[in-house]
Phi, psi and omega in degrees: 000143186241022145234157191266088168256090189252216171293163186261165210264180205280133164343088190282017171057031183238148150301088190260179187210145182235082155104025188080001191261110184263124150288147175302115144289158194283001175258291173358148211216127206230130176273097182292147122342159182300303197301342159253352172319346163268343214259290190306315197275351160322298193299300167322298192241013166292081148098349188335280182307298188301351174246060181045020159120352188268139198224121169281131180283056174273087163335060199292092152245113196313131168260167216282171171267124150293352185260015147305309178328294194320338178258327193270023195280109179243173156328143167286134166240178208292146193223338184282112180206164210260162113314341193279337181301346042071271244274297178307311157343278154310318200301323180271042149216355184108344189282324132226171190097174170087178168305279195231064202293156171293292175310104169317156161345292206295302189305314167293341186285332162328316192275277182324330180249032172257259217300325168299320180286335159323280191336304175309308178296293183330291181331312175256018182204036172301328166269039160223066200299240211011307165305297168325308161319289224290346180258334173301305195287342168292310187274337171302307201288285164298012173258029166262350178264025198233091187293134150113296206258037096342277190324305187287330177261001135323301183282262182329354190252313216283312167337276147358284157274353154302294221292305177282355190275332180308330182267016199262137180303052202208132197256150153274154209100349193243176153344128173048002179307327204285325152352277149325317159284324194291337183278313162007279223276305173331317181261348181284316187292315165291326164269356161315285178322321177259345161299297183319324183290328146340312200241001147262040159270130164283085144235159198319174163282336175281001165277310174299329177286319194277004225227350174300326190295296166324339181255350185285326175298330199288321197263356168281010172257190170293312181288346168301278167323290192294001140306282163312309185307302168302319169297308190220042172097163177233055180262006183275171191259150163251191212271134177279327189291333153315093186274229171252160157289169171313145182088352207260175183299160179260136184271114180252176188219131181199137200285086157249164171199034167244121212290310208294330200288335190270293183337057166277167198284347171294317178287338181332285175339265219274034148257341169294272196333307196276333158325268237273338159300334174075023189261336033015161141186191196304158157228078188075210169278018190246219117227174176252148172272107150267031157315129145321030188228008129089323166211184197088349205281345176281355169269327186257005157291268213321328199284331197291329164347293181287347170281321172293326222233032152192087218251000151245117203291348165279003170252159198247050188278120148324141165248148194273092158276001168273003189242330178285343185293305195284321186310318185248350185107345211228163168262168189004087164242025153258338162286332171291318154311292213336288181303342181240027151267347189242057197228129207215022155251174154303131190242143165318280202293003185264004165257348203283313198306303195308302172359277199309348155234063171246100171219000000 
């Protein structure tokens, strides 16, 4: 290995950070979304205390039954696709390459040839996802026997295989896309899990310096953010070099503030529809966003926003956020969209949001 990372060392009950990326202390206490709440209190209060404030990186994951494969069999779908986008990707935060990238030679040729035989399989065994999995959680599972930096090659192998399924030559509509997501959605759910265990490791301060470049990559992804966001609100600014992706609505902001110019009979409909949802209610002359999901929730207000008041997304139609802003209490929800159109993983709380307008 070619940094001096060693264990971590005991918890000063403070919050730290490396490269903007903040750790736990062992005492916080996390109000999950429904949807990770078995996963985070799993985490949380599994052995937390009897192991000093230290969380084992042990992998409980089931392995799949294969003998399932044989009913789950589709069309091979398209696969070709590269590594180096991957590669460039680390390479611009410092993760390899360079004078003195966090990953040494060895380590990195480790994570690529990790990730080439992943591929390599997928690639010949698109009609067995059981396999697929069942071969990701083997190799997952054996970087758990690697104390300190396993966790890292971990994050980075799963990290990976995100990256290239983002990149693979398959359309919706096509052959195995539904497949393909699903596989997605499967490897995004384990790297939540080892980001958060990430983020209650206690280390020194000479760890945190070496350890920036690895949290600057971590928080310039999707699943990095919506990690963070959960553990500790989603009041942080986000990042300006981050745009929207290609396709997405272009976002305008124009000063209204008179409650009768936004209330049309379209926002009327789904602010009633999201009311009787227990998703909002009235406030005063305004109203507040209550979604249950405890964080996020100022992301998924922006998004329901756009459904109401520009639900196509090829039209450049302003949405008046700045009188919705006043409407609801809250601030800069046209960067809150931004940041969450430009999450190309799943969020949770966006089929609960879509519910509402299947009429």
């Amino acid at each position: 290995m070619n940094k001096d990372i060693g264990q971590p060392t005991p918890s000063k009950q403070k919050q730290t950070e490396s490269g903007g990326w903040k750790f736990c202390p062992v005492t916080i206490a996390i109000a999950a979304p429904e949807e990770f709440q078995d996963t985070f209190s799993g985490i949380i209060n599994e052995s937390l205390a009897e192991q000093g404030g230290f969380l084992p990186n042990n992998t409980d994951w089931p392995m799949a039954d294969e003998e399932l494969d044989s009913l789950l069999m589709v069309e091979c779908y398209n696969v070709k696709c590269s590594l180096l986008p991957y590669y460039k990707e680390l390479e611009r935060f410092g993760i390899v390459g360079g004078a003195t990238p966090f990953l040494c030679k060895e380590n990195t040729e480790v994570v690529f040839y990790t990730l080439k035989s992943i591929v390599g399989f997928i690639k010949d065994n698109t009609e067995r996802p059981m396999a697929v999995q069942n071969l990701i959680t083997s190799i997952v599972k054996e970087f758990d026997k690697m104390p300190v930096w396993g966790l890292f090659f971990q994050i980075l192998t799963l990290q990976g295989i995100l990256v290239w399924l983002e990149n693979v030559d398959i359309s919706e509509g096509d052959d195995g896309y539904k497949e393909g997501m699903e596989l997605c959605k499967w490897v995004w759910s384990g790297l939540m899990e080892k980001e958060v265990f990430f983020s209650y490791q206690q280390y020194g301060d000479g760890d945190l310096v070496i350890l920036r470049p690895f949290c600057r990559y971590l928080l310039s992804t999707d699943t990095g953010k919506l990690v963070q966001e959960f553990l500790f609100g989603d009041d942080e600014q986000p990042d300006p070099d981050q745009q929207p992706n290609d396709g997405q609505p272009t976002i305008k902001i124009i000063p209204l503030t008179a409650q009768q110019d936004i209330m049309t009979d379209r926002a009327k409909k789904y602010f009633e529809k999201a009311i009787k949802a227990g998703y909002m209610e009235k406030a005063g002359n305004g109203y507040k966003w209550i979604l249950p999901i405890k964080r996020g929730a100022k992301a998924a207000l922006s998004y329901f926003l756009m459904k109401v008041y520009s639900p196509d997304p090829t039209n450049s139609r302003p949405i008046p956020f700045k009188a919705l802003e006043e409407l609801f209490g809250v601030t800069r929800l046209d960067s809150t969209l931004r940041a969450a159109l430009d999450v190309t993983t799943p969020q949770g709380w966006r089929c609960m949001i879509d519910a509402l307008f299947n009429d």
